[in-house]
N, C-alpha and C positions, 0 to 999 in steps of 0.2 A: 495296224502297225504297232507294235509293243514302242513305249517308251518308257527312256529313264531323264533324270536328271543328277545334274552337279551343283550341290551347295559346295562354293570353293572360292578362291581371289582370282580378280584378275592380274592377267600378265598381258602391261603393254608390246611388248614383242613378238607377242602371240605363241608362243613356244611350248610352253605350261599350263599351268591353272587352268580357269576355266574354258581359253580359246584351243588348247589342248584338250579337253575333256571335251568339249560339244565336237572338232573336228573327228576324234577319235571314237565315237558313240555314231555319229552317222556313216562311216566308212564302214562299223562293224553292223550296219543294218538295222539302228534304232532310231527315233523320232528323238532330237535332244534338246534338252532344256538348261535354264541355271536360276541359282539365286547367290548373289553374289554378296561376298560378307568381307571383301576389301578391295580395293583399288590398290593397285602398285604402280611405282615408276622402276621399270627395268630393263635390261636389255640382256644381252647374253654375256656382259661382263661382270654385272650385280643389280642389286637392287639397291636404286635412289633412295625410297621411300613407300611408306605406307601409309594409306588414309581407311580406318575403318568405317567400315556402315553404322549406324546405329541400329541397337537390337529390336527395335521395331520397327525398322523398315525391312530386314531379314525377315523377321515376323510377316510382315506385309507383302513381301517376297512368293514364302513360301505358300502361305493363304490363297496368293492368285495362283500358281502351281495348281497345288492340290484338289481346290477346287472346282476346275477345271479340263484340265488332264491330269489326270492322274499316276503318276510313274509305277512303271514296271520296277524299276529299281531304283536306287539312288545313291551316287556317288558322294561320300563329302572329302574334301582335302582343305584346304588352308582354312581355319579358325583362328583368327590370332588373338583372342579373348576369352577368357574365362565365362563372360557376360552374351559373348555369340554361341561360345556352347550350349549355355544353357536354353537361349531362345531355339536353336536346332535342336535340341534334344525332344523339347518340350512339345515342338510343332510333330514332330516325325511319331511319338508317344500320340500324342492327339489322332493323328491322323490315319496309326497304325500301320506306318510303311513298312513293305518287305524289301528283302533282298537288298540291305545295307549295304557297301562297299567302306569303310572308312581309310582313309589314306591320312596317316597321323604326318603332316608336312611341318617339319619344324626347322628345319633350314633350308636352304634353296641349293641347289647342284653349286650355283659360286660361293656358297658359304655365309650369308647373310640369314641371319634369324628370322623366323616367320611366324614364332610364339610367344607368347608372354611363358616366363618359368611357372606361372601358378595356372595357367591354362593346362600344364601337362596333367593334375592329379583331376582336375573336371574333367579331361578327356575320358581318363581313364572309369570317372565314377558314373559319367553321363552318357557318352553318345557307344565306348566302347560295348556295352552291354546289351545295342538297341542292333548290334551291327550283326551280319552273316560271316563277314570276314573284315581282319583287321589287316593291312599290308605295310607294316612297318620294314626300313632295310634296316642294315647290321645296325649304325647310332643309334634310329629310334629303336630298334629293340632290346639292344641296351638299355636306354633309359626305362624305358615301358617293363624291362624283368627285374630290370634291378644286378642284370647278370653278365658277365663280361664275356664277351662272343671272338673267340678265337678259333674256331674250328666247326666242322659238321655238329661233331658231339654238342658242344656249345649250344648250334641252334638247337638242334631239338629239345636242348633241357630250357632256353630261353622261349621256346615257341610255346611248351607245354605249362610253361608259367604263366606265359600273358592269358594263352587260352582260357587254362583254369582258374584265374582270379577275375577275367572277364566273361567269360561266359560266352564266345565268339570262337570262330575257326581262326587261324592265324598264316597270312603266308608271307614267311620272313625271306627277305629278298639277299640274295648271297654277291650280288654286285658289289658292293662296298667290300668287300672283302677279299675281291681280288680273282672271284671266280664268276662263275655266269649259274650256277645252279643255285634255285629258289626250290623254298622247303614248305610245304604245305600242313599244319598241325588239325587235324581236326577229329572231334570226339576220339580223343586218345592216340589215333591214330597218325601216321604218318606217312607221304608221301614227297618223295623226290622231284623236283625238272630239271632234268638235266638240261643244259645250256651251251652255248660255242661265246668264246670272247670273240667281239668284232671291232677288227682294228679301224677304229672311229672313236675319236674323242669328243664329236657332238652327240653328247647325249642330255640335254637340258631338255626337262619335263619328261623323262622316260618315268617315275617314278608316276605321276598325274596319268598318261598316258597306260599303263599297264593296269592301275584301277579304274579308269573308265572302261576300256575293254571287258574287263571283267567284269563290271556290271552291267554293261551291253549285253553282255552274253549272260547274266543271270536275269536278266531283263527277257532274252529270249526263251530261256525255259532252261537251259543247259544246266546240266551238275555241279557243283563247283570244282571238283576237280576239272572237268571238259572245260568250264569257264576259263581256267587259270590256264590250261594245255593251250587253247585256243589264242587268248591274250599274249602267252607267250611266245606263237609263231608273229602273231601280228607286229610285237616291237621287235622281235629279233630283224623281221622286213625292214620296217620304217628305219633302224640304225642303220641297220645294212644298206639302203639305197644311197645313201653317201650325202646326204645333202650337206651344205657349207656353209652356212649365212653367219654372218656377225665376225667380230673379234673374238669371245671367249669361249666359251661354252655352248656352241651353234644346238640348233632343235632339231629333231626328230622330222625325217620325211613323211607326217600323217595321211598323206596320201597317192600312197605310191603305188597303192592297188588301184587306181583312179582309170575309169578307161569311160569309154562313149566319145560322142562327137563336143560336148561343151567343156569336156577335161582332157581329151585325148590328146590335145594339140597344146604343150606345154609351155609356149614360147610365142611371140608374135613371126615367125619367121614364115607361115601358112596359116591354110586352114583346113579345117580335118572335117568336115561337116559334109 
């Protein structure tokens, strides 16, 4: 069984971060892991708070990882230190991991920051260079080009920046801008996904959610465009199944492809066995 892992924070509500990243990595047929570089208190209205790890227990983390099983790929999303960068970078360098995912998380779907401001130029000097692909949406890619993103045109001259001054493929997420198509930069080149807006306002940890997928599937061997194609059927499903939970900003249905006799029965109302 191919496996990947998630260095990323957790989300007490399970929506996101890393409870999102291991649900969404074994739905798409991978063996899933984490090491986790925060603790939050949150729910689908914001985030309370943040408690980081210390950089050498991430270290200690990724050590029993690697060691170990070894991942097929590896997703990272929330860093919120300058200082857990660099212990990520350093281990993933060491250990010679393929098939990067990075998900540059710098605020949370309700708006609460999830970076330190001097963590953004370590991202960019340390873990983006180590990566296959970077999956910034319209903000973070703005910040990461330096270039104000109004339009198609826009991204691709922002994707072809980050690409080129990092050394990674880039697939800039056109959600935040009001549309459903995401833009794929790689070696020069460019490709389109086209997407449907789905009238659903729970989308908390879609962004976690579509970078695990995507390295679930480069974990299986897929292209990266097939990776990115595939990933995008999968949250188009999960928004789409309508799920409802919380007051603000509800999560994604990670398991709506879920079928057999110990998932098939959703509800205490039978049994399906």
């Amino acid at each position: 069984m191919r496996t990947a892992l998630s260095i990323a924070g957790s989300d007490s509500s399970g929506g996101a971060g890393i409870q999102a990243d291991l649900k969404t990595m074994i739905m798409n047929g991978v063996y899933a892991m984490s090491a986790v570089t925060a603790l939050t208190a949150q729910n689908t209205a914001g985030v309370r708070a943040v408690l980081e790890v210390p950089p050498d227990f991430l270290k200690q983390q990724l050590d029993a990882v690697f060691e170990d099983i070894f991942p097929d790929a590896v997703k990272v999303g929330m860093i919120p230190s300058a200082a857990l960068m660099e212990t990520a970078a350093e281990r993933l360098r060491f250990y010679g991991a393929g098939q990067v995912v990075v998900d540059p998380v710098m605020v949370s779907t309700s708006g609460s920051a999830l970076m330190e401001g001097a963590a953004v130029e370590t991202l960019k000097r340390t873990l983006l260079p180590l990566a296959r692909v970077v999956t910034p949406n319209i903000p973070e890619g703005e910040v990461l080009s330096g270039l104000k993103i109004g339009s198609g045109a826009d991204m691709e001259r922002a994707a072809a920046r980050i690409g080129g001054s990092c050394g990674c493929a880039v697939l800039l997420k056109g959600g935040h801008g009001g549309g459903a198509d995401d833009l794929l930069y790689e070696n020069g080149r460019f490709r389109w996904f086209s997407g449907r807006r789905i009238d659903n306002s729970n989308t908390h940890g879609t962004g976690c959610t579509l970078s695990s997928a995507v390295a679930a599937n480069l974990a299986k061997g897929f292209s990266l465009e097939d990776a990115v194609g595939c990933a995008k059927e999968y949250v188009s499903g999960a928004i789409g199944a309508g799920l409802d939970l919380g007051r603000g900003n509800g999560p994604l249905d990670h398991g709506f492809p879920l079928a057999g006799g110990f998932a098939g029965q959703r509800d205490l109302s039978g049994r399906n066995f």
